[in-house]
C-alpha positions in Angstrom: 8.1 -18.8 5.6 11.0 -16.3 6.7 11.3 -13.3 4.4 14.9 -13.0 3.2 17.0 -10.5 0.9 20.7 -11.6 0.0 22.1 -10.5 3.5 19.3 -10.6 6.6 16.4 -12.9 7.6 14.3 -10.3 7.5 15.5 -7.1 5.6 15.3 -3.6 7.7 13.3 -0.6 7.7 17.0 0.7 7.0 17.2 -1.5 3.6 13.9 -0.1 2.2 15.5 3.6 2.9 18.9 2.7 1.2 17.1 0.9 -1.8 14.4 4.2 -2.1 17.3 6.5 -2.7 19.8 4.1 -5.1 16.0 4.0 -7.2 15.0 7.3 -6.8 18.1 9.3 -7.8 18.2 6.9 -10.9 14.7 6.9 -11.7 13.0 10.1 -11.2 13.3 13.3 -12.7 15.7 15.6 -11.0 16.3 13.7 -8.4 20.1 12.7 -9.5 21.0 16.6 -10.3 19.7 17.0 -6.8 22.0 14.3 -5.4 24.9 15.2 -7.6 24.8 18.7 -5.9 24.6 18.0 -2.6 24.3 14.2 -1.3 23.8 15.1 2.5 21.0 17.3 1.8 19.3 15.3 -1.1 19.1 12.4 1.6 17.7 14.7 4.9 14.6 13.6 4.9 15.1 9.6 5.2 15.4 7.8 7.9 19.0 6.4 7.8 21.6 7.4 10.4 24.8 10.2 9.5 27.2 7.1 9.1 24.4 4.8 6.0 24.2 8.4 4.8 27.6 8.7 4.3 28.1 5.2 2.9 25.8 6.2 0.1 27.7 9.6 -0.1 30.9 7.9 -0.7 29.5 4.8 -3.0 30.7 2.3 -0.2 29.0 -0.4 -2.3 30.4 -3.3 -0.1 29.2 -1.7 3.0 26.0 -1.0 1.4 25.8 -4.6 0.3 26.0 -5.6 3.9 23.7 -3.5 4.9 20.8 -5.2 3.0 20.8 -2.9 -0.3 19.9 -4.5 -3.4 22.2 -5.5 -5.6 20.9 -4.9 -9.1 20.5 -1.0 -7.5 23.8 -0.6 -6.0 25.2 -1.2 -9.8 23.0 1.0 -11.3 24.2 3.7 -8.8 27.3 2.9 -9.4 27.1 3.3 -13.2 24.6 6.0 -12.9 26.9 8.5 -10.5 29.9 7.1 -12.9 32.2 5.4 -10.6 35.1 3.8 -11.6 35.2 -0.2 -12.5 37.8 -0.7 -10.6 36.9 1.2 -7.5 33.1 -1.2 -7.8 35.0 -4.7 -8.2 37.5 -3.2 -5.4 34.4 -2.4 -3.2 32.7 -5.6 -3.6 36.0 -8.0 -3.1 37.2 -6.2 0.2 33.4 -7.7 1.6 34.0 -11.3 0.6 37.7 -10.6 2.3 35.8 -9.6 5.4 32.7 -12.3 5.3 35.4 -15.2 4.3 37.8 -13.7 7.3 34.9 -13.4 9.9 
């Protein structure tokens, strides 16, 4: 049996790292404040290269999506750091433009 999330065969050490910090900065004490203040520096420690880091920074959901992150997490994060509706949706239908255009 192949282990597979929505978007690889077999999801990345790099998926578990963008999934721990959409949960953590939503789920544990602090954590969002922390993020909220300074994104770069909340996310130091993990193991994701400057330009996943700056996905999250800039809620590039549809990157982010592509990447392997979770779904249900990537909305939360986007409710939880307040983003727009529009910019989400937006975010979401420029990667079916992309996947449907190759």
């Amino acid at each position: 049996m192949t282990a597979r999330n929505w978007q690889l065969s077999m999801p990345t050490q790099e998926c578990y790292w963008i999934d721990k910090i959409l949960f953590d900065v939503h789920h544990k004490e602090g954590h969002l404040q922390r993020y909220v203040e300074d994104p770069m520096t909340y996310m130091e420690s993990f193991a994701l290269s400057h330009s996943v880091k700056a996905q999250i920074r800039d809620n590039d959901i549809g990157a982010l999506y592509l990447a392997g992150a979770n779904p249900y997490l990537l909305r939360a994060h986007a409710l939880g750091v307040h983003m727009l509706e529009q910019d989400f949706l937006l975010s979401l239908r420029s990667v079916n433009q992309k996947v449907a255009h190759g």
